[in-house]
N, C-alpha and C positions, 0 to 999 in steps of 0.2 A: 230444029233450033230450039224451041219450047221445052221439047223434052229433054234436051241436052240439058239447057239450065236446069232444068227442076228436078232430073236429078243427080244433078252436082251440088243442089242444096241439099238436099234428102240423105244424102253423106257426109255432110256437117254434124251432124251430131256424134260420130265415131271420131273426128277429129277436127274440133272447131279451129285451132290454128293451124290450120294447114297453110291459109292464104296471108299475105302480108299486113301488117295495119292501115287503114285507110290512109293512106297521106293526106287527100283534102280535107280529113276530121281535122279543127283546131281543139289542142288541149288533148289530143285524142290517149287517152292512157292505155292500148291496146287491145282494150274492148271492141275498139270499129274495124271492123276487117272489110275487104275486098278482092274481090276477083275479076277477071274480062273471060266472054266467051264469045265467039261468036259476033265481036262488037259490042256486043251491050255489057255495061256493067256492073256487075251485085254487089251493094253494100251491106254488111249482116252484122250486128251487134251478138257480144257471147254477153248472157247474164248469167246467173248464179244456177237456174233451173228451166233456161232457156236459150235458143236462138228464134233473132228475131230481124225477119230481111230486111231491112228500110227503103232501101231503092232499087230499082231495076230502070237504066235509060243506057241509051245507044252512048256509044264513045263520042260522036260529032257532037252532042250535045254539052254545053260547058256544063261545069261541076256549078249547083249552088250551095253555096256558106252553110255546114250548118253545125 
């Protein structure tokens, strides 16, 4: 499961919007992405000369604000 996630990020970088925009981001201008694996969920920011993962937690866990 670990490596599955990790790398499914490690192929972010060949195509950062592959995955949706975060919905729970408010204001989110399509910078906040996400995806689900396995239950858990990855939130990853695209910047100018980077990606940058922000979250990793299980689906059963609520989303918080951010």
């Amino acid at each position: 499961m670990r490596d599955d996630i990790i790398a499914l990020t490690r192929k972010l970088p060949s195509n950062p919007g592959k995955y949706a925009p975060d919905k729970y981001k408010e204001n989110n201008d399509g910078s906040y992405r996400a995806f689900e694996k396995h239950k858990y969920r990855i939130v990853y920011r695209i910047l100018e000369n980077e990606i940058r993962i922000l979250r990793v937690r299980h689906t059963k866990m609520e989303p918080l604000p951010y």
